[in-house]
N, C-alpha and C positions, 0 to 999 in steps of 0.2 A: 738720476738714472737716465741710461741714452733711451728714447723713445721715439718714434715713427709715425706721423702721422695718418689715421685713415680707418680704414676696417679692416676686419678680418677677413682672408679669402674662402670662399664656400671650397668644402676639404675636394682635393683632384684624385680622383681615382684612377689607379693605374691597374695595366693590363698585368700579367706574369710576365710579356715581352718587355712593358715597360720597365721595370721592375727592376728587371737585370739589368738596367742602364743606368738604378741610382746609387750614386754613394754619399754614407751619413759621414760628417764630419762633426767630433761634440767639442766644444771650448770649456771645459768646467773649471772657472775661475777662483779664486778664493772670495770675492767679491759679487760678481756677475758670470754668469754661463751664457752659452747658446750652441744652436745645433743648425748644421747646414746641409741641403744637401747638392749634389751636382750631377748633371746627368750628362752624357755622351756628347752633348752640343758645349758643354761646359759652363751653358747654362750652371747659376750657383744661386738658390732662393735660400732665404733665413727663415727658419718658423719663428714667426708673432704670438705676442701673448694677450690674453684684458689686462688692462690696468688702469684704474680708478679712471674712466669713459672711455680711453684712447687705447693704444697698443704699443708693446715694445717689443723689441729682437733682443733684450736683455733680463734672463731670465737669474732673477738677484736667486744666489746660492745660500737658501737658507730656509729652516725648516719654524712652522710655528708650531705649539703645541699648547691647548688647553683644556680643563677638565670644563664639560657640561653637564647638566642633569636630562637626561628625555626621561619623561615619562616615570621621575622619581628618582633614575635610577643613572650613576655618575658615570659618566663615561670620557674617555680619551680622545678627543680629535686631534687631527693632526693637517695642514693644508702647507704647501711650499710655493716656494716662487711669489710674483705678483699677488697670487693670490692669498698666502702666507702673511704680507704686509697688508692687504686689507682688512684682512681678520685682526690683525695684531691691532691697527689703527683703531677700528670701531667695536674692540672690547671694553668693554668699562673696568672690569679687573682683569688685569693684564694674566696672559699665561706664560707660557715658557718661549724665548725665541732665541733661537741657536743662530749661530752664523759662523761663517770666514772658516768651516770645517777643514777645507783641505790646509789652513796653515798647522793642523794638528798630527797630519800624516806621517813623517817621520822620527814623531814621539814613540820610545819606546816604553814611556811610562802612562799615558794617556788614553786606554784603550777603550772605556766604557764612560759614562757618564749616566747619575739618576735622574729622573724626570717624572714626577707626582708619584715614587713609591716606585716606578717599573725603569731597570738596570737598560741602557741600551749600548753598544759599543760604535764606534766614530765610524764602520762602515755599516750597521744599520740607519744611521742619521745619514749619510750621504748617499747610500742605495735608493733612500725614499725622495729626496727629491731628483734621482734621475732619472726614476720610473717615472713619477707626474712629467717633468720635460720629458722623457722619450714618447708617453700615453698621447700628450697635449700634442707633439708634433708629428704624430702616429695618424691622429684623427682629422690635424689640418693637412697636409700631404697624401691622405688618404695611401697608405704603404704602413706597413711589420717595419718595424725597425728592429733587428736584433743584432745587427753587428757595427760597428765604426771603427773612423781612423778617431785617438782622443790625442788633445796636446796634454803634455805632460811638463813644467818648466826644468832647464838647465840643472838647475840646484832645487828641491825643493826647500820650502819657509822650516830651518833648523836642521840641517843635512849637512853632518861637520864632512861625510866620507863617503865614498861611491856605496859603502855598504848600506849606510842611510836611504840616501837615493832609492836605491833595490827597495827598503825595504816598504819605504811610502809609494814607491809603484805599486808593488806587491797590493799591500791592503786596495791601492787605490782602482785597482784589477777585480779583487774581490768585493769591492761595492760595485763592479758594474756588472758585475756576474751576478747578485744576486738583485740587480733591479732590472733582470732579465735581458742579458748581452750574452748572445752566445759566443761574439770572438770580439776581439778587443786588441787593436794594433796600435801602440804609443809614438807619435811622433813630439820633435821638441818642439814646442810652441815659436821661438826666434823660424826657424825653418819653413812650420808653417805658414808665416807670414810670408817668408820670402818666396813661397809658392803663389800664393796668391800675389807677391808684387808683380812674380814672372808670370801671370797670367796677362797682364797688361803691356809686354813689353816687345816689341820687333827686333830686339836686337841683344846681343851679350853683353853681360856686365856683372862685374864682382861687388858685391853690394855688403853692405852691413846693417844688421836688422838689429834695433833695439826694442823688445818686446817690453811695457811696462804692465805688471797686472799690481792687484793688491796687495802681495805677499814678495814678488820678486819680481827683480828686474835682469832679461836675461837679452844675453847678445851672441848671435852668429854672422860671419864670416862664410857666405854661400854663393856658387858661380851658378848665374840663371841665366835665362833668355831659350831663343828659341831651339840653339843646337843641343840643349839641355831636355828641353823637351821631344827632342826628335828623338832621342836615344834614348832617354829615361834615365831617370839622376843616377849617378853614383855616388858610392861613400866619398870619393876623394874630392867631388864640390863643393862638399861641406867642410871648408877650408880649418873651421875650427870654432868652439862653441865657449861660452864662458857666462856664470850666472852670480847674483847675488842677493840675501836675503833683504834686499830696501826696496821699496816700493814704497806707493800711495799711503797705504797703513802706516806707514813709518813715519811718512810726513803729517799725516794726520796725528800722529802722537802727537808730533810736537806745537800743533796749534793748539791738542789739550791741554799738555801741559803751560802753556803760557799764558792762554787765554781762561780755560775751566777750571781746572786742577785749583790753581788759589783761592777763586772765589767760593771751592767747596773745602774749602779746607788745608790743604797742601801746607807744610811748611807753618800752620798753627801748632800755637803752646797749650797745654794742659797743665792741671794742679794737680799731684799725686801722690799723697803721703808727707806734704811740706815739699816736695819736689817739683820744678818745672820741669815737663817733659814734652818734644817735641809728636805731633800724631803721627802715627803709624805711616812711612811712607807706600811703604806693599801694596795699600788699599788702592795708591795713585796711579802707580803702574800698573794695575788692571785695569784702572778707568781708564788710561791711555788707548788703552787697546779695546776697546770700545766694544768689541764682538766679547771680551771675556767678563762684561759687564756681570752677567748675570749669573757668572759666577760667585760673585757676593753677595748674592740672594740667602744664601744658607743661615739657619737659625743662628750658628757660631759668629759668623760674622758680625750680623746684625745686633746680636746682643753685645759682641765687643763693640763696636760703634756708639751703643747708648749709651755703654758705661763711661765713653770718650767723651760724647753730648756730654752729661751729668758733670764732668770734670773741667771741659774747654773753657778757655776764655774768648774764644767766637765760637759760643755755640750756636748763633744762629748758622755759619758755615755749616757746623756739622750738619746741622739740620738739615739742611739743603743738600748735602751731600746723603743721609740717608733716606730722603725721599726720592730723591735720583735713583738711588739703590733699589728699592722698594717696586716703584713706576718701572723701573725698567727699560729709562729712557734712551738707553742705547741708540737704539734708531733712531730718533731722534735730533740727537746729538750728532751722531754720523752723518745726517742731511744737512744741517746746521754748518759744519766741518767742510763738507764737501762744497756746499754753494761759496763759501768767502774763499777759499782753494782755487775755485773755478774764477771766483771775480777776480781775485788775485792775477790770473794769467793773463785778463782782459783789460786790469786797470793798474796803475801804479798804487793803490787802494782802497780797500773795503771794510767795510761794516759785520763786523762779526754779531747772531743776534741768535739769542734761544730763549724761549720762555714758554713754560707753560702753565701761568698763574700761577707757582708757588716758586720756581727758580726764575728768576730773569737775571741775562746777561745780556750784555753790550759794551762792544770795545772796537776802536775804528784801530785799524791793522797796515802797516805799510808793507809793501814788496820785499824792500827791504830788511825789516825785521823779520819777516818770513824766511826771506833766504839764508841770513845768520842765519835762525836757528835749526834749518836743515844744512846746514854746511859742514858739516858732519858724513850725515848719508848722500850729500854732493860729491864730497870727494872719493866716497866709498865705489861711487858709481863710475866715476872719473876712472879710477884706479882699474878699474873692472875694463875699462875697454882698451886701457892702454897697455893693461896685462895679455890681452885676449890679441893685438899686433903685435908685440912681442915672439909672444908663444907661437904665433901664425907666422914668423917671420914676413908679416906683411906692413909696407910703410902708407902712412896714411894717404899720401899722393896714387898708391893706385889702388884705392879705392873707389867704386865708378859713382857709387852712389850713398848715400844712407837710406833708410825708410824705417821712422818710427811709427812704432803703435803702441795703444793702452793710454790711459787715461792721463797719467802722469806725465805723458808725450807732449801735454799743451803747458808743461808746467815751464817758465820763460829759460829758470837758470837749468832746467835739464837739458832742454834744447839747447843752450848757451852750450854747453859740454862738447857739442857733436859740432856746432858752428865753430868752435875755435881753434876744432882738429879739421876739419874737415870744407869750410867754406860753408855759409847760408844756403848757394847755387846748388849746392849735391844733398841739400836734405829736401826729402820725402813723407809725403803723409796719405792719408785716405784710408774711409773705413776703421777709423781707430780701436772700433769696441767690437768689432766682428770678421777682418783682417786675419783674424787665428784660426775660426770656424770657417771661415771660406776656403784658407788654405787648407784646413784639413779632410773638408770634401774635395778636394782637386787630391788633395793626397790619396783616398779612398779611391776616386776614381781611376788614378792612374795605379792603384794597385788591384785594381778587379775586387774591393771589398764594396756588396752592395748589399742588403735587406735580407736576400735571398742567399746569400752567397759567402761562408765564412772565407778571413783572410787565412 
């Protein structure tokens, strides 16, 4: 998780004059969130969070939930964010933990989920952790938050069609209206970025924004700089926009599946009826996907799994696999995943390692095989920017600049994509995990939407 050194600021209160000068910008990520705001000097502060001693401007998108007893008597907590993952951590029986909610927004079949007995639907799970970020950044800012500019990505994660699109806006409108947003303006995240690059710049230039988050990876085609700003953007700078469903998540599958997946199981044989039969693959591609862990939590499941155990000829695999199950180690896993990811960018490589006294793994990992096995959603991504000149009728020669952000921006062979169209010399970086949140407070401010003041 990106984190910041230091303490928290004692909260700034502001006047009703002040007030009127700030605009909220919120980044609600599939992975990570954050919220910015910006004032008249264009001044842009981030709200920080606790986390396990330190703070971060990374507010993880993800709700926990567990049943307690007070006083006898059983009840539902519920805590999000940083402080969601520390409850989760220093439970001894784990409870429920939801994540990666907005890759589920343009399902039309996915509307509600159970959780210990009581039905909830995917914008009450996402309403509650925007209220805690809006409360949290409400109290250090000392300011009502009720209105922002949000990014929203190109394509959202399973949007075959603009109707899709519409309609995971739509719900994603009504969780913010019900964790108490009175106006709500969506900008494209690529664009936001490129607001906040044009915040840094003296002079004009056509630039290309590759936004990476956890679900998607989206790219625009937008004319910035100063005469941009004297006038106030128009539609027609926004040269042209283009998105697709690979990100982080994506590449994180594929170190499950090669690194986790076999050793819980994957691709083992069972006994059944005098018959060898391969295990269930289904189970694997949810563990791929790491946030849909705990969807196999359910009695159904679990009892097919032991009847698997009972049959396997690695049953210790299964084994491991349905205590994973069990535990809940999702999170876990995804830190495990993310750190050899991370080293991967820094080294030609790394030490893949997870254990938690009943599953250990370890496996040393080259760059290399890494990039096989994303070379797949390499090219996908590839395709996506060569498609997006095309359609813009623009040649990569005048292109003045690149500027990546998001996480997967430090990833070598993604970078490699934008180098080999575009020259090493014309790529950009900075602010990679909050670059979306800044520019979408400069977007708030330059549209008069402030605390006070719907857009």
């Amino acid at each position: 998780m990106h984190s910041s050194r230091g303490h928290l600021k004692t909260p700034r209160v502001y006047s009703p004059t002040s007030q009127a000068k700030v605009a909220i910008g919120i980044d609600f990520g599939t992975t990570n969130s954050s919220i910015a705001f910006a004032s008249r000097s264009e001044e842009v502060q981030l709200a920080k969070f606790p986390y396990l001693g330190d703070v971060t401007d990374a507010y993880r998108s993800l709700l926990y939930l567990q049943q307690v007893k007070e006083a006898g008597v059983s009840a539902l907590k519920s805590w999000t964010g940083p402080e969601g993952i520390e409850h989760y951590l220093s439970a001894d029986v784990k409870g429920r933990l939801i994540q990666s909610l907005k890759s589920f927004l343009s399902s039309r079949t996915l509307h509600s989920t159970e959780v210990f007995g009581r039905r909830y639907t995917v914008e009450d799970l996402i309403a509650r952790i925007l209220r805690d970020m809006r409360e949290k950044a409400e109290h250090q800012f000392g300011i009502k938050i009720r209105s922002a500019v949000v990014g929203r990505p190109v394509h959202f994660v399973g949007a075959e069609n603009q109707e899709d699109d519409s309609y995971a806006e739509g719900r994603l409108r009504s969780a913010f209206e019900s964790a108490g947003y009175e106006s709500v303006e969506f900008e494209m995240e690529p664009v936001a970025a490129a607001n906040y690059y044009e915040s840094t710049l003296d002079h004009d230039e056509l630039i290309l924004i590759g936004d990476f988050g956890g679900g998607t990876s989206d790219f625009s085609l937008v004319h910035v700089g100063p005469t941009v700003r004297r006038r106030g953007r128009v539609p027609s700078d926004i040269v042209g926009n283009a998105g697709v469903g690979i990100a982080g998540d994506s590449f994180d599958a594929k170190i499950i599946r090669h690194l986790v997946s076999p050793a819980l199981g994957a691709g083992s044989q069972l006994r059944s009826l005098g018959k060898i039969l391969t295990v269930p693959n289904w189970v694997y591609i949810r563990l791929e996907r790491w946030h849909h862990l705990s969807l196999l939590r359910g009695r159904e499941v679990l009892n097919m799994l032991r009847g698997v155990h009972a049959q396997s000829l690695e049953p210790e695999k299964i084994g491991a696999l349905i205590h994973f199950i069990k535990e809940d180690l999702g999170f876990h896993l995804h830190r495990a995943v993310q750190k050899v990811k991370c080293d991967l960018s820094n080294d030609p490589a790394a030490t893949f390692q997870f254990s938690d006294g009943f599953v250990d793994l370890k496996a040393m990992v080259e760059r290399t095989s890494f990039e096989e096995w994303v070379s797949e959603e390499l090219g996908q991504i590839a395709g996506c920017v060569d498609s997006l000149l095309s359609s813009s009728g623009i040649l990569a020669k005048d292109v003045d600049m690149v500027f990546l952000t998001g996480g997967s921006s430090f990833v070598p062979a993604v970078r490699k994509i934008f180098e080999t169209r575009f020259g090493e010399k014309r790529i950009r970086g900075g602010n990679e995990f909050t670059s979306v949140a800044r520019g979408l407070a400069l977007k708030a401010m330059d549209s008069h939407v402030s605390p006070l003041r719907s857009s």
